[in-house]
Biopython code that builds the backbone (N, CA, C, O; Angstrom):
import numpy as np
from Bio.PDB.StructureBuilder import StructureBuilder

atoms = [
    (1, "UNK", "N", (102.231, 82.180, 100.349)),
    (1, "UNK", "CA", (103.315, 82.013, 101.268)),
    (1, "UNK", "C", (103.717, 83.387, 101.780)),
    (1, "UNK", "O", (103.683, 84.379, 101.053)),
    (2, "UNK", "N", (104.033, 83.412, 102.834)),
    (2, "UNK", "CA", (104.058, 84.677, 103.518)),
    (2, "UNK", "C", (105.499, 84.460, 104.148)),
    (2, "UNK", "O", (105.625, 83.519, 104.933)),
    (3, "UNK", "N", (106.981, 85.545, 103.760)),
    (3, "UNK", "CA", (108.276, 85.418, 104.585)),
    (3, "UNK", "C", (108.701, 86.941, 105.104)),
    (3, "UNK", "O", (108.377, 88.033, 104.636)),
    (4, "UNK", "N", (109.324, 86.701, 105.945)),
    (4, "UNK", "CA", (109.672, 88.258, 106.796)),
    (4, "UNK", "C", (111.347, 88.203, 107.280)),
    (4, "UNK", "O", (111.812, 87.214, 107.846)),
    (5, "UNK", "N", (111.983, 89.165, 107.030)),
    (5, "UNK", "CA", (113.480, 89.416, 107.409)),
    (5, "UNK", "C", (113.385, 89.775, 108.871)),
    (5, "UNK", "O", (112.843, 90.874, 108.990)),
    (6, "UNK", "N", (113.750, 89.189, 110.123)),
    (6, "UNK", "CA", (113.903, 89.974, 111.205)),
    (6, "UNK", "C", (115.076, 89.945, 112.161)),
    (6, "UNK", "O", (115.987, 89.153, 111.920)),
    (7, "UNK", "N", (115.134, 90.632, 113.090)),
    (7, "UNK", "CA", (116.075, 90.739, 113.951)),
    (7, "UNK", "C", (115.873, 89.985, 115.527)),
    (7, "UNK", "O", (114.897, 90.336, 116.190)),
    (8, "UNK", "N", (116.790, 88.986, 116.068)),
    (8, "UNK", "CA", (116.127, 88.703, 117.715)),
    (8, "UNK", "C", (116.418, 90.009, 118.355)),
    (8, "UNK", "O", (117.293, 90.826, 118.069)),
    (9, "UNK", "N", (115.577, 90.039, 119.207)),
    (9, "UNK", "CA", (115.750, 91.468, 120.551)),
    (9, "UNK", "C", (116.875, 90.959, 121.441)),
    (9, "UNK", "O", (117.168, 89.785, 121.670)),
    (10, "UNK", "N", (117.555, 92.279, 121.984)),
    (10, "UNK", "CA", (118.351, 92.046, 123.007)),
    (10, "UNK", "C", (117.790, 91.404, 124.003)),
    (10, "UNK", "O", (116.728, 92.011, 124.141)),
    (11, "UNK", "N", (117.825, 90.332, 125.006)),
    (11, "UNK", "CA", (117.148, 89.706, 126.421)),
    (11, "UNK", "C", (117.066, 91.118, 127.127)),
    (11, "UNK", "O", (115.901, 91.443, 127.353)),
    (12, "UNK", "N", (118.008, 92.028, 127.527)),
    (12, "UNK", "CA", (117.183, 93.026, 128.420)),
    (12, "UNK", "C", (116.036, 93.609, 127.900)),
    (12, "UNK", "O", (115.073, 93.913, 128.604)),
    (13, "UNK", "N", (116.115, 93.840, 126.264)),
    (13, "UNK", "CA", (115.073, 94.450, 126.000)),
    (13, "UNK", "C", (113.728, 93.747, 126.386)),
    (13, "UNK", "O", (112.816, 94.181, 127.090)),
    (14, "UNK", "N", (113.862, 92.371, 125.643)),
    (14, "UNK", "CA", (112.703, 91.294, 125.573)),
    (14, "UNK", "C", (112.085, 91.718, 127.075)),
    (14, "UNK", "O", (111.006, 92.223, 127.384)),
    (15, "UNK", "N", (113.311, 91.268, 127.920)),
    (15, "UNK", "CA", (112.652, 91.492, 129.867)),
    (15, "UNK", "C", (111.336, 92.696, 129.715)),
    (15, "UNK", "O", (110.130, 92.602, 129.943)),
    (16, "UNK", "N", (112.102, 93.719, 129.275)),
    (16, "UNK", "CA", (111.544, 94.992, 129.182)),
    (16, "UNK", "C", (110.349, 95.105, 128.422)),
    (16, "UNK", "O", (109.609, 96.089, 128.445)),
    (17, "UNK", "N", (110.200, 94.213, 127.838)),
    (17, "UNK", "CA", (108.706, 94.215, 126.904)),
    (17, "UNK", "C", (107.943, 93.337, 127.363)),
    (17, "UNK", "O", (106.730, 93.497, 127.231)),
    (18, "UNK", "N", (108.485, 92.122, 128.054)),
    (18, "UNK", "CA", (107.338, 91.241, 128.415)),
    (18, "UNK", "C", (106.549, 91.656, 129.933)),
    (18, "UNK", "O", (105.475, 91.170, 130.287)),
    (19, "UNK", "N", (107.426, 92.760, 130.794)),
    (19, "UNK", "CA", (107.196, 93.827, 131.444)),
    (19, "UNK", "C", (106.146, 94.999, 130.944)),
    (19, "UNK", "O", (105.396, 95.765, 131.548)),
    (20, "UNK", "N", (106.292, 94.891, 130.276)),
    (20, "UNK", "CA", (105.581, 96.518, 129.827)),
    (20, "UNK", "C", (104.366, 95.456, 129.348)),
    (20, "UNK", "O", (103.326, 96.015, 129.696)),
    (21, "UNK", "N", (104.144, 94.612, 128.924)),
    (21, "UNK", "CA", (102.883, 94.127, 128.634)),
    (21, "UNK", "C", (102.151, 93.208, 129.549)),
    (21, "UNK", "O", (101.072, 92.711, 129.225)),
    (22, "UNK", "N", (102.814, 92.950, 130.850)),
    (22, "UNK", "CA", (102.394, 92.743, 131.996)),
    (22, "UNK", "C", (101.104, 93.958, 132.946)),
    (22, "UNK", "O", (100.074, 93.763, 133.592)),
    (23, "UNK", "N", (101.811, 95.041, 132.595)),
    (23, "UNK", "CA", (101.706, 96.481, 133.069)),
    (23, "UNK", "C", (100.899, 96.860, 132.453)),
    (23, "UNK", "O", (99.984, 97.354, 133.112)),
    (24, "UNK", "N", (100.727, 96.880, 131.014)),
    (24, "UNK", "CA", (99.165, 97.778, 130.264)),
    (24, "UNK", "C", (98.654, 96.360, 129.525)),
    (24, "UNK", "O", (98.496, 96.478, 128.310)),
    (25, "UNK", "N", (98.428, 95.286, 129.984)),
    (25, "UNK", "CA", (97.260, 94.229, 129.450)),
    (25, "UNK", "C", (95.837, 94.776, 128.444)),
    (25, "UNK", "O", (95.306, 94.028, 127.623)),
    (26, "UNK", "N", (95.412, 96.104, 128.689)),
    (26, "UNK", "CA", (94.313, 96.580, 127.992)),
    (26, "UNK", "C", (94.824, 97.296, 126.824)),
    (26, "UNK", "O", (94.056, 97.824, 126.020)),
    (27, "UNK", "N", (96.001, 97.329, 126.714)),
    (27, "UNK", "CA", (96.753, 98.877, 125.548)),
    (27, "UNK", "C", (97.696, 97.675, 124.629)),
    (27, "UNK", "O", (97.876, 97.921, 123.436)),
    (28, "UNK", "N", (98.188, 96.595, 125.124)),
    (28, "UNK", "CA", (99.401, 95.523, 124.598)),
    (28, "UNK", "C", (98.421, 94.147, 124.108)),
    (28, "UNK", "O", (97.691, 93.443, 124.806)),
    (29, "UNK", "N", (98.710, 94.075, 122.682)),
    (29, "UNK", "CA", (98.629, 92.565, 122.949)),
    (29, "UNK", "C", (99.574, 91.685, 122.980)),
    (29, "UNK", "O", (100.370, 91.489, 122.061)),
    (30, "UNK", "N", (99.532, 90.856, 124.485)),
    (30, "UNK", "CA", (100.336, 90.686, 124.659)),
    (30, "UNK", "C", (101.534, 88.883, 123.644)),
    (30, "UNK", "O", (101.145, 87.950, 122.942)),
    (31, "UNK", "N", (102.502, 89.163, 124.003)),
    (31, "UNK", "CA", (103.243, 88.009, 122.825)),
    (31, "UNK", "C", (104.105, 87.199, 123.529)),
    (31, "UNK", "O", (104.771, 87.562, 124.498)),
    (32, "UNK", "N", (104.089, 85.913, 122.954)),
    (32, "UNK", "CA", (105.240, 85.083, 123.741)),
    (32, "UNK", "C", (106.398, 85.693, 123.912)),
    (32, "UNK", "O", (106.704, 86.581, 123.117)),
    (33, "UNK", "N", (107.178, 85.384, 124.861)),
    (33, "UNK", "CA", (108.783, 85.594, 124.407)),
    (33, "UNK", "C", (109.626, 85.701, 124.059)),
    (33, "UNK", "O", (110.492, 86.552, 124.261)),
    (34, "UNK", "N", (109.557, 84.368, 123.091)),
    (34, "UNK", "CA", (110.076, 83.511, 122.146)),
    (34, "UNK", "C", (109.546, 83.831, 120.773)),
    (34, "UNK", "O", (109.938, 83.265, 119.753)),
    (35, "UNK", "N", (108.731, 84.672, 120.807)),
    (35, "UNK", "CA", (108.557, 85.301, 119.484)),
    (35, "UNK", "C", (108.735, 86.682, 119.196)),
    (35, "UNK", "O", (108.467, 87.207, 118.115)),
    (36, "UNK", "N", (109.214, 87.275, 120.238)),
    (36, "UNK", "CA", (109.480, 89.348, 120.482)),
    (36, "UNK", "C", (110.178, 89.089, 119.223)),
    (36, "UNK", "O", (110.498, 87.916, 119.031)),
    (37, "UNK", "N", (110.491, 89.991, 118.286)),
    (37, "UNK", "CA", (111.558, 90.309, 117.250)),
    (37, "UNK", "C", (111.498, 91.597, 116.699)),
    (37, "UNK", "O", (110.838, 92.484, 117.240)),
    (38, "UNK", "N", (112.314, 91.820, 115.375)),
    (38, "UNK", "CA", (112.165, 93.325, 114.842)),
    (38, "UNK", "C", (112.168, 93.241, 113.498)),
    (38, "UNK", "O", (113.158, 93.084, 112.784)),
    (39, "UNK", "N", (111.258, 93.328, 113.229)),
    (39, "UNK", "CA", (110.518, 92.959, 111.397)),
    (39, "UNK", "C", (111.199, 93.977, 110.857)),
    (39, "UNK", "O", (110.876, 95.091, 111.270)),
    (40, "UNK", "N", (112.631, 93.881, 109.503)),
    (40, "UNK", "CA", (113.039, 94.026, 108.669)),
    (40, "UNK", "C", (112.658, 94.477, 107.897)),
    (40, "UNK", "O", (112.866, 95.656, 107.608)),
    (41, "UNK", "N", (111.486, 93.169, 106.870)),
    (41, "UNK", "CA", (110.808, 93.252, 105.939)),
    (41, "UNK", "C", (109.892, 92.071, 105.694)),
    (41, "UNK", "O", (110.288, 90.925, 105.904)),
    (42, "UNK", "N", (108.916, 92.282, 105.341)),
    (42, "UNK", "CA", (107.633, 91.329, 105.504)),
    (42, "UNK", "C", (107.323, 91.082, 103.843)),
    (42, "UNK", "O", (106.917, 92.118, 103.316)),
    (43, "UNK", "N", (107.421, 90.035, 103.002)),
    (43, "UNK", "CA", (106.508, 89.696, 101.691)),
    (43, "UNK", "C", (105.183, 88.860, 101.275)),
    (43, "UNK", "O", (105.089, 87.866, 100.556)),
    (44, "UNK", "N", (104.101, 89.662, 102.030)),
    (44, "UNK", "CA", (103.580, 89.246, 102.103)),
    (44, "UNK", "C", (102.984, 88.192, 100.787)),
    (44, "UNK", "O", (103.511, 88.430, 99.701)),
    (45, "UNK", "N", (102.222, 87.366, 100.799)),
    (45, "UNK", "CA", (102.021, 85.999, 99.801)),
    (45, "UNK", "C", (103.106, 86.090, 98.594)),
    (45, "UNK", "O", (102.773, 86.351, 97.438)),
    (46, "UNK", "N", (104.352, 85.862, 98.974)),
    (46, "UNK", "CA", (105.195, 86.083, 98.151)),
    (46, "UNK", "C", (105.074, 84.955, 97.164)),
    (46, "UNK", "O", (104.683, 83.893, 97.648)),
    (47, "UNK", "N", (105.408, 84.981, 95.494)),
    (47, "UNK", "CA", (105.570, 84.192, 94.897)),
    (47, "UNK", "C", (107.095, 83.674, 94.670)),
    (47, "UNK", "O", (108.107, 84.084, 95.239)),
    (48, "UNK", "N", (106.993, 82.785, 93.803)),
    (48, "UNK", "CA", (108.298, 82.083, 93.474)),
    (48, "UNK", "C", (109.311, 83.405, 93.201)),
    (48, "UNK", "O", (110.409, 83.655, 93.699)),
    (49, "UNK", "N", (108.842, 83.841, 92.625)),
    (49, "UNK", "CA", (109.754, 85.544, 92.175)),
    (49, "UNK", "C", (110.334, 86.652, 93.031)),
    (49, "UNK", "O", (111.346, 87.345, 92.935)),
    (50, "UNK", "N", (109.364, 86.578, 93.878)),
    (50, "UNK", "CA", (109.906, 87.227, 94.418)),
    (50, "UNK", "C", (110.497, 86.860, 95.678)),
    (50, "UNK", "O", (110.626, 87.698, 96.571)),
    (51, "UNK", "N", (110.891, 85.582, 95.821)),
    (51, "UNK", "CA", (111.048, 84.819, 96.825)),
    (51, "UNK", "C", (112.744, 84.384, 96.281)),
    (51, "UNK", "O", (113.693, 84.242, 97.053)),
    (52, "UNK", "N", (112.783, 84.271, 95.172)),
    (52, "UNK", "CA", (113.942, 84.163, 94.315)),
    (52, "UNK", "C", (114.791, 85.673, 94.382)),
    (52, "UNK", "O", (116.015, 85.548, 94.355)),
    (53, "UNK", "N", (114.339, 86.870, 94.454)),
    (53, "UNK", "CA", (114.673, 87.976, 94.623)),
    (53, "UNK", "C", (115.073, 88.376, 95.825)),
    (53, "UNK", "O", (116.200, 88.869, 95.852)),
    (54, "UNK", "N", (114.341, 88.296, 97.083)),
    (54, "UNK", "CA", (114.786, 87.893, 98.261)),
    (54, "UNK", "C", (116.170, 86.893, 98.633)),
    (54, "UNK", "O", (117.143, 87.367, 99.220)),
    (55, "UNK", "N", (116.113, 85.692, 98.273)),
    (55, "UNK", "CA", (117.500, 84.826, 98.203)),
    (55, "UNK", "C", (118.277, 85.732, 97.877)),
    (55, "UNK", "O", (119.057, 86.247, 98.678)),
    (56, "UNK", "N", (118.143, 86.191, 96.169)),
    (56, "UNK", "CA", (119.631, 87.233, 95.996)),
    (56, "UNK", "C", (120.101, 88.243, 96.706)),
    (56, "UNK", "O", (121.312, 88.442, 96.793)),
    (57, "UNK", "N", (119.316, 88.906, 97.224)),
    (57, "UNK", "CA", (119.657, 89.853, 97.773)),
    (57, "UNK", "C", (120.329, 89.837, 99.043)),
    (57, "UNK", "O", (121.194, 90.687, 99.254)),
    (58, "UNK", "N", (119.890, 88.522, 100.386)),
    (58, "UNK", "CA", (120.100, 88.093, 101.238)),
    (58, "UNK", "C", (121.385, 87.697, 100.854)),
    (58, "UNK", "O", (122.388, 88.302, 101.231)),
    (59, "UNK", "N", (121.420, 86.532, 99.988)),
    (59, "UNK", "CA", (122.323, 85.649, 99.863)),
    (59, "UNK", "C", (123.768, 86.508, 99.144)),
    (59, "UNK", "O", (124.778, 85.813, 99.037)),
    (60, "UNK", "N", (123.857, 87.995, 98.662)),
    (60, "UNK", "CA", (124.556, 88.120, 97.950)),
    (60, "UNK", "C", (125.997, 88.514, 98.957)),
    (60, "UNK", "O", (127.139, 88.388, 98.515)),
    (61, "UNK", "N", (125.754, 88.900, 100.069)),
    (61, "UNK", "CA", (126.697, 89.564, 100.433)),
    (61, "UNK", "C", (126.527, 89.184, 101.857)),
    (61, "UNK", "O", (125.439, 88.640, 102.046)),
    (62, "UNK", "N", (127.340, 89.313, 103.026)),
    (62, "UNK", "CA", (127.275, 88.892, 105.033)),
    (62, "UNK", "C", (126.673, 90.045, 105.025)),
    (62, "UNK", "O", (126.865, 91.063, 104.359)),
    (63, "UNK", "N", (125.533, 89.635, 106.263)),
    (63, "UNK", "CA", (124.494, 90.568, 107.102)),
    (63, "UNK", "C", (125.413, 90.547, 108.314)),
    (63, "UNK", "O", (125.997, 89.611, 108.860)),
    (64, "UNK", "N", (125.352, 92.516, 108.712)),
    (64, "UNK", "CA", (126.338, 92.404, 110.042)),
    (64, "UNK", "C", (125.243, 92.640, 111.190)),
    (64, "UNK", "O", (124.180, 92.701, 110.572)),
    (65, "UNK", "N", (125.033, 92.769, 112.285)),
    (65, "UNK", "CA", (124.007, 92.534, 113.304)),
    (65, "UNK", "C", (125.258, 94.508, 113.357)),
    (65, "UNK", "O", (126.395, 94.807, 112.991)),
    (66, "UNK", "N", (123.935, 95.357, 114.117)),
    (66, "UNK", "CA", (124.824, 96.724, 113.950)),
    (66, "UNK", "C", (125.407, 96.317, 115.582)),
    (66, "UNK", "O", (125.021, 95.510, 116.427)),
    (67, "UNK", "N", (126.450, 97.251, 115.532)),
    (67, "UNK", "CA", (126.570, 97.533, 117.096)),
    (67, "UNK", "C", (126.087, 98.300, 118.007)),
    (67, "UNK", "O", (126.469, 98.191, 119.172)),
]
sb = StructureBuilder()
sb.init_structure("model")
sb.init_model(0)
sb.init_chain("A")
sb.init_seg("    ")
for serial, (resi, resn, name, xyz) in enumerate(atoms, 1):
    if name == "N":
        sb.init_residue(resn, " ", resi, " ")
    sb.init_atom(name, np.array(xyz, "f"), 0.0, 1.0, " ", f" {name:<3s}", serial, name[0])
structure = sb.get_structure()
């Protein structure tokens, strides 16, 4: 099982990226829209453990989005 912490992009930004990968097609691969984001943290084939470790940590305290 594979889980990842991320962030949605601002819409101007997103604009701005689905732009820029319009523009260099040979340098970008390019990505839906609806999937642009900003990877946190990635666990990869996480087990029960550490998937349980994740919850706590998430779950222990409010995530503030920065300003």
């Amino acid at each position: 099982m594979n889980i990842f912490f991320s962030l949605r992009v601002p819409a101007d930004l997103v604009q701005a990226l689905v732009d820029l990968q319009g523009e260099q097609p040979d340098r970008i691969e390019p990505q839906a829209r609806e999937h642009l984001h900003i990877t946190l943290g990635f666990l990869h084939l996480a087990d029960a453990g550490r998937l349980t470790d994740a919850a706590a940590v998430v779950g222990s305290r409010p995530w503030h989005t920065p300003n």
